[in-house]
C-alpha positions as CSV (number, residue, x, y, z in Angstrom):
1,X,0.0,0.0,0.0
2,X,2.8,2.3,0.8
3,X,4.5,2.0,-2.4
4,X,1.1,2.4,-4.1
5,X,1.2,6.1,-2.1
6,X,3.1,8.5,-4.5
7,X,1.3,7.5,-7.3
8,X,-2.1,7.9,-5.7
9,X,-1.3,11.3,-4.8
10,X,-0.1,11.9,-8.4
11,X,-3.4,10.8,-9.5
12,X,-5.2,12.8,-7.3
13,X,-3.2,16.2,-8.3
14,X,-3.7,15.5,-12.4
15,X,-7.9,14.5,-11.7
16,X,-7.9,18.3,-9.5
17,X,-5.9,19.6,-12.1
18,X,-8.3,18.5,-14.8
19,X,-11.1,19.0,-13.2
20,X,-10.3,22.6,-12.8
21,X,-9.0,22.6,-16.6
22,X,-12.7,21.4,-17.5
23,X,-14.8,24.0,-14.8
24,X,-12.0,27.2,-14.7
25,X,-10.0,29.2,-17.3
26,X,-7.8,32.5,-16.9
27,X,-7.5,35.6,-18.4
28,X,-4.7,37.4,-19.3
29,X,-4.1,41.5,-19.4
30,X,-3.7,41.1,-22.9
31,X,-6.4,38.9,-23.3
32,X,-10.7,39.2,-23.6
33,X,-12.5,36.3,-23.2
34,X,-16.0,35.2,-24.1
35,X,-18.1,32.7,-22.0
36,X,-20.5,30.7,-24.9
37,X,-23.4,28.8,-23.2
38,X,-24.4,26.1,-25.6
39,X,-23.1,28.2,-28.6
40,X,-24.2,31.3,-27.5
41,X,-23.4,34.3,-25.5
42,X,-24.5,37.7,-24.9
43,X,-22.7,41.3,-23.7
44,X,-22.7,40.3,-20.1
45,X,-20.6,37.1,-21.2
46,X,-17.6,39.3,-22.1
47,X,-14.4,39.1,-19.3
48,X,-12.6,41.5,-20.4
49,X,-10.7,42.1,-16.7
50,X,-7.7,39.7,-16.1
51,X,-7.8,36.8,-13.3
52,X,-9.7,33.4,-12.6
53,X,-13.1,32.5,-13.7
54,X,-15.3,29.9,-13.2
55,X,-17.4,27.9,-16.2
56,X,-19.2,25.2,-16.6
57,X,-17.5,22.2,-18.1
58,X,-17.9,21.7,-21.6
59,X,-19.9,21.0,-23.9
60,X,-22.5,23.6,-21.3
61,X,-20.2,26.3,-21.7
62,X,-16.7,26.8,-24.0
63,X,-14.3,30.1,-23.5
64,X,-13.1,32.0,-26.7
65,X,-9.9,34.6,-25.9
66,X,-8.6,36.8,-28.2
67,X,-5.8,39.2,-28.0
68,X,-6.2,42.6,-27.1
69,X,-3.2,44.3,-27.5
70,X,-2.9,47.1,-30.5
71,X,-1.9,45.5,-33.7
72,X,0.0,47.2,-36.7
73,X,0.6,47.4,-40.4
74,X,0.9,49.2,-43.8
75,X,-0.7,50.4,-46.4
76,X,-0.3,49.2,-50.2
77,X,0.9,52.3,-52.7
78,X,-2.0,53.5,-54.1
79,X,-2.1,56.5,-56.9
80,X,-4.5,58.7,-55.1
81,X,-6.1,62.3,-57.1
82,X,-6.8,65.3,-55.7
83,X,-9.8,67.6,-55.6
84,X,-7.2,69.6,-58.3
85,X,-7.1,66.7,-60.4
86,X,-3.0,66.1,-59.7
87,X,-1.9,62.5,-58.7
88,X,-0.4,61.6,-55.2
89,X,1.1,57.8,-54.2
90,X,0.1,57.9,-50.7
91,X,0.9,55.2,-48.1
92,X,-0.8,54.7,-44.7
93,X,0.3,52.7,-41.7
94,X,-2.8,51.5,-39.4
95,X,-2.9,51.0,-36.1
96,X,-6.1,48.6,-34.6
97,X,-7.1,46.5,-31.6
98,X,-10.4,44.4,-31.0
99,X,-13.3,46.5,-29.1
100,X,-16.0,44.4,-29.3
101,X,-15.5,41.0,-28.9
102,X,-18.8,39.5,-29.3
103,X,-19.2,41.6,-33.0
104,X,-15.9,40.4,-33.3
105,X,-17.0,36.6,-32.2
106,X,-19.9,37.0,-34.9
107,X,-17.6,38.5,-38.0
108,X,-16.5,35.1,-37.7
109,X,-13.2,36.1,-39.3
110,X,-9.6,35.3,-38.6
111,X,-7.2,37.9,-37.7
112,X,-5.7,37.9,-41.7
113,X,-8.8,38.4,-42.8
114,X,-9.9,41.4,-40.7
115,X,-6.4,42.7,-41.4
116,X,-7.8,42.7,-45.2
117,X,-10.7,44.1,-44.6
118,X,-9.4,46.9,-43.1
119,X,-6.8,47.5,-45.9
120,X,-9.9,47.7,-48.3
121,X,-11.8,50.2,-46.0
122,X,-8.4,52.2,-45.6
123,X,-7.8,52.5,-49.2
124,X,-11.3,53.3,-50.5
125,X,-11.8,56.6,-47.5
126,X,-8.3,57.5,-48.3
127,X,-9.3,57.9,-51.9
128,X,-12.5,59.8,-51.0
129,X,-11.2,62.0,-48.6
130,X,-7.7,63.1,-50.5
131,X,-10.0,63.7,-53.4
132,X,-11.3,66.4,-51.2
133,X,-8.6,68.7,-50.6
134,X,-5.8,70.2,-53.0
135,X,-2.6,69.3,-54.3
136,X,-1.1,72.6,-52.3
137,X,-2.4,70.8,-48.8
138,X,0.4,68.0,-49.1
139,X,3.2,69.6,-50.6
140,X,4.3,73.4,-50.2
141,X,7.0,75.6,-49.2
142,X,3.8,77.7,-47.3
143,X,3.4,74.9,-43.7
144,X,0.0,77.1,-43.1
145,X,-1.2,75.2,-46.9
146,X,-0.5,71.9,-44.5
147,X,-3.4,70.2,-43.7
148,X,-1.8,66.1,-42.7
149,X,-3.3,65.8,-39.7
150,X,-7.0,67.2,-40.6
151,X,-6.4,64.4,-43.9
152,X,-5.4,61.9,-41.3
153,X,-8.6,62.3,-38.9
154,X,-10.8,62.3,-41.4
155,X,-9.8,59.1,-43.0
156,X,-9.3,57.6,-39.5
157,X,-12.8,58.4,-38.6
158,X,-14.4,57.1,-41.6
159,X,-12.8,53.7,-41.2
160,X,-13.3,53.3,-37.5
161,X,-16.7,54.0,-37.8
162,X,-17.3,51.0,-40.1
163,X,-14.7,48.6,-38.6
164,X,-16.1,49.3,-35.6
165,X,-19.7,48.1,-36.7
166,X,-18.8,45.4,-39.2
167,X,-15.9,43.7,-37.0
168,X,-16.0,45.2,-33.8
169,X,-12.6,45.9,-34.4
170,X,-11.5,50.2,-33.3
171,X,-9.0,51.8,-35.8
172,X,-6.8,53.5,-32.8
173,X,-4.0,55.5,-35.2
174,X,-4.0,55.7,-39.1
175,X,-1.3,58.3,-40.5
176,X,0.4,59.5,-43.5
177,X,3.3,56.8,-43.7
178,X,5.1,57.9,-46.5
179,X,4.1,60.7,-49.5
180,X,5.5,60.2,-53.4
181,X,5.2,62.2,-56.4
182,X,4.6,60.6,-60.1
183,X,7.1,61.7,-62.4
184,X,5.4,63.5,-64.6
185,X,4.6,65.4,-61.8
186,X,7.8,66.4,-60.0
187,X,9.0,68.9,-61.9
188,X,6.0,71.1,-61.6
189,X,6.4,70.9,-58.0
190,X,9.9,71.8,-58.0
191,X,9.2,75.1,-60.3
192,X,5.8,76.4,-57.9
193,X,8.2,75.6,-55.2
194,X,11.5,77.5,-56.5
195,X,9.0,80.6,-57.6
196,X,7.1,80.4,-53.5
197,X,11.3,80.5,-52.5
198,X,12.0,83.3,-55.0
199,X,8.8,85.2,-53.7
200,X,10.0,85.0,-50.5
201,X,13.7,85.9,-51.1
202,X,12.1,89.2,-52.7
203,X,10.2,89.9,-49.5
204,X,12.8,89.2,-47.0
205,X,15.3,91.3,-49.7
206,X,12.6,94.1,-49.6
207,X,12.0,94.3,-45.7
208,X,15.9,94.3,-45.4
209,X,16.2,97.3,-48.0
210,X,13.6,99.2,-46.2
211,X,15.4,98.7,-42.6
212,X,18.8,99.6,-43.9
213,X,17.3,102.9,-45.8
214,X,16.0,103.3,-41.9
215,X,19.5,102.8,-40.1
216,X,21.4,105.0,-42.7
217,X,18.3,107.6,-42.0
218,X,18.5,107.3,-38.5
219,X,22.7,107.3,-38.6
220,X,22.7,110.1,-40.9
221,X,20.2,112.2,-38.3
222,X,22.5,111.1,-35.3
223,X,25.3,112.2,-37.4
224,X,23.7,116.0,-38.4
225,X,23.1,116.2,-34.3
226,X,26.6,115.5,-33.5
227,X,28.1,117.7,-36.1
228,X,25.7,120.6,-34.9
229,X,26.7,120.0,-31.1
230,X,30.1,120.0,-32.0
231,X,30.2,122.9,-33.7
232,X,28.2,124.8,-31.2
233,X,30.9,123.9,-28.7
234,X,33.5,124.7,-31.0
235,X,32.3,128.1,-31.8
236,X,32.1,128.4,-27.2
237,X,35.5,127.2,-27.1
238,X,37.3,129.1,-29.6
239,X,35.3,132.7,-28.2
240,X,36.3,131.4,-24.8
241,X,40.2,131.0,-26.4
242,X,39.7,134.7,-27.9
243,X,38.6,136.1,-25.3
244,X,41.7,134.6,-22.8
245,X,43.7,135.6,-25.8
246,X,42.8,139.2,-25.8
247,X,43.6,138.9,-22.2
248,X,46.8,137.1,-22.5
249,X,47.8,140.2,-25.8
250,X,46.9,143.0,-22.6
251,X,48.9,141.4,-20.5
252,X,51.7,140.6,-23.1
253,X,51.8,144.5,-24.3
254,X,52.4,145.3,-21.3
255,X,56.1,143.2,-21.4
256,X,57.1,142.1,-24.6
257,X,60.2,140.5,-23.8
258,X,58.4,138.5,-21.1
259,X,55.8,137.6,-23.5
260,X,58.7,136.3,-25.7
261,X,60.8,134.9,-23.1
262,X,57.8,132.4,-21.9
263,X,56.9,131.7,-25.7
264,X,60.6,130.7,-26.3
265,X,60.5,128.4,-23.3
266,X,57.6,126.7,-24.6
267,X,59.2,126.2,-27.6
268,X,62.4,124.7,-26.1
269,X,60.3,122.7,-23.9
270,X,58.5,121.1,-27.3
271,X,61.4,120.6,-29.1
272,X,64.1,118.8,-26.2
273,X,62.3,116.6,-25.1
274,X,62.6,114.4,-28.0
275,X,66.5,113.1,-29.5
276,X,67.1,116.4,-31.4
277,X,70.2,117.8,-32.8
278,X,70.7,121.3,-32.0
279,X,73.2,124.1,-33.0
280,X,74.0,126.6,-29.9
281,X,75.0,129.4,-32.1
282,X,71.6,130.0,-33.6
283,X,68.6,131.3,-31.5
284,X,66.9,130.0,-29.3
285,X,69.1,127.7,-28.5
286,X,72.1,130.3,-27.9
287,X,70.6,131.5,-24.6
288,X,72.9,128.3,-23.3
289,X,75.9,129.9,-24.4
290,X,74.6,133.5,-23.6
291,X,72.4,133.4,-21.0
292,X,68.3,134.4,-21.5
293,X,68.8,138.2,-20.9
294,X,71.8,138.3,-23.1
295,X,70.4,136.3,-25.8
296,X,67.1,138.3,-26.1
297,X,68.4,141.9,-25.6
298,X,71.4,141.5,-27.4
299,X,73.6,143.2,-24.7
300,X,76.4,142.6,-22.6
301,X,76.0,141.2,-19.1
302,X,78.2,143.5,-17.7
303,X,76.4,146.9,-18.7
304,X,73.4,145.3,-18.0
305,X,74.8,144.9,-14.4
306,X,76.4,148.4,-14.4
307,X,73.5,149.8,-16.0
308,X,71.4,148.5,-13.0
309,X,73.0,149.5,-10.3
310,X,73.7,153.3,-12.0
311,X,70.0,153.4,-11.9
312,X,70.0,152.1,-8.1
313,X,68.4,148.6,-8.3
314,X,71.7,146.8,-6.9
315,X,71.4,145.8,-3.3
316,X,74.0,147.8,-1.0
């Protein structure tokens, strides 16, 4: 009996296990589940939170899952015409997820299949809806002639209405995947795109133009004022330098050879004080050799010293 034991116990554990395969089934996060009851289920049959659930064993009730995580894919090139009769290859990618499982349960369709579907309903609103707007709302140099994501919506919203009621299945992103020109085609773009360019160099040349012609205006103005000033202050300064120099011409007249003296030191002072070659025998330079009064007045020191104290300016 004891040896018996283990597999006993394995018995027991595969009969629980199967017996819970046959009245129990769980549901993933990604998953949605529909309870059928002899073939047939109704709104409130749909599981679509994730755990453990109960059923009746089958053939009374059988459990249908389906993925419901977002699935994606692409277009076919398609040459699309706009509302101004000019040809566009556009592409689309699609992205879509199951919403209703039961209409999905009754579509009776495999997941290929819907994918086809929808590729159908893409392509015919994508041709209805492109042939509503112009060639200039997909490609031009102007981005306020844009209009992708208004094309976009609309075509989404057609197709997720009827997915959604033929398949159950919701249409959660549809873009614009990729955007070609025909060839007979591209080179009229090019040319209405080099002429919006050259319309705009011709602006952007004009407004500069215009704001140069205003800084030269305004520069020309700032010059005029500070030409005006200074000459105003000029005209101050030099009156204020005649009228000192009147002064100075009183006070000069009144000793010449002062006057001359202190010009003549100026003069040295301006000229030494550079490397300069000098000859002492030629004035001013012979005051050195002469002394200032001598140089100046031409006359001997010593009747200049007898002359002085004849006249009684020498000091006792």
């Amino acid at each position: 009996m004891r040896k018996q034991l283990p597999s006993l116990i394995v018995g027991i554990i595969l009969v629980i296990t199967l017996g819970l395969y046959m009245v129990g089934f769980t549901v993933r996060t990604t998953e949605v589940a529909i309870i059928k009851t002899f073939g047939k289920a109704t709104e409130q049959d749909v599981v679509r939170e994730p755990g453990f659930r109960w059923k009746w064993p089958s053939p009374i009730q059988q459990v249908v899952k389906y993925d419901n995580r977002i699935r994606v894919f692409n277009d076919t090139f398609e040459e699309t015409t706009t509302g101004d009769k000019k040809n566009l290859i556009v592409t689309a990618f699609v992205g879509w997820r199951i919403a209703k499982p039961l209409r999905f349960l009754e579509a009776n369709k495999s997941e290929k299949e819907i994918r086809e579907e929808l590729r159908g309903l893409v392509r015919h609103h994508k041709t209805a809806v492109i042939g509503e707007y112009n060639f200039s709302n997909f490609v031009s140099a102007d981005p306020e002639e844009l209009r992708f994501d208004e094309i976009e919506q609309g075509i989404r919203e057609l197709v997720n209405a009827e997915a959604k009621a033929k398949y159950g299945v919701e249409v959660v992103a549809l873009g614009i995947r990729k955007l070609m020109l025909p060839r007979n085609i591209t080179n009229d773009v090019f040319e209405r795109m080099r002429k919006t360019r050259e319309k705009f160099a011709k602006r952007y040349r004009s407004e500069g133009e215009a704001e140069a012609d205003q800084i030269v205006a305004e520069a020309a103005s700032a010059r005029d004022q500070i030409i005006a000033f200074a000459k105003r202050q000029a005209e101050a300064i030099r009156a204020e330098g005649d009228r000192r120099a009147a002064e100075s011409l009183a006070m000069f007249k009144e000793d010449e050879w002062f006057a001359n003296f202190l010009r003549t030191l100026d003069f040295l002072v301006a000229t030494l004080d550079k490397n300069t070659t000098v000859f002492l025998d030629s004035a001013p330079f012979d005051m050195f050799q002469k002394g200032p009064l001598e140089s100046k007045l031409n006359v001997p020191a010593p009747e200049r010293l007898q002359a002085g104290t004849t006249s009684g300016d020498a000091t006792p």
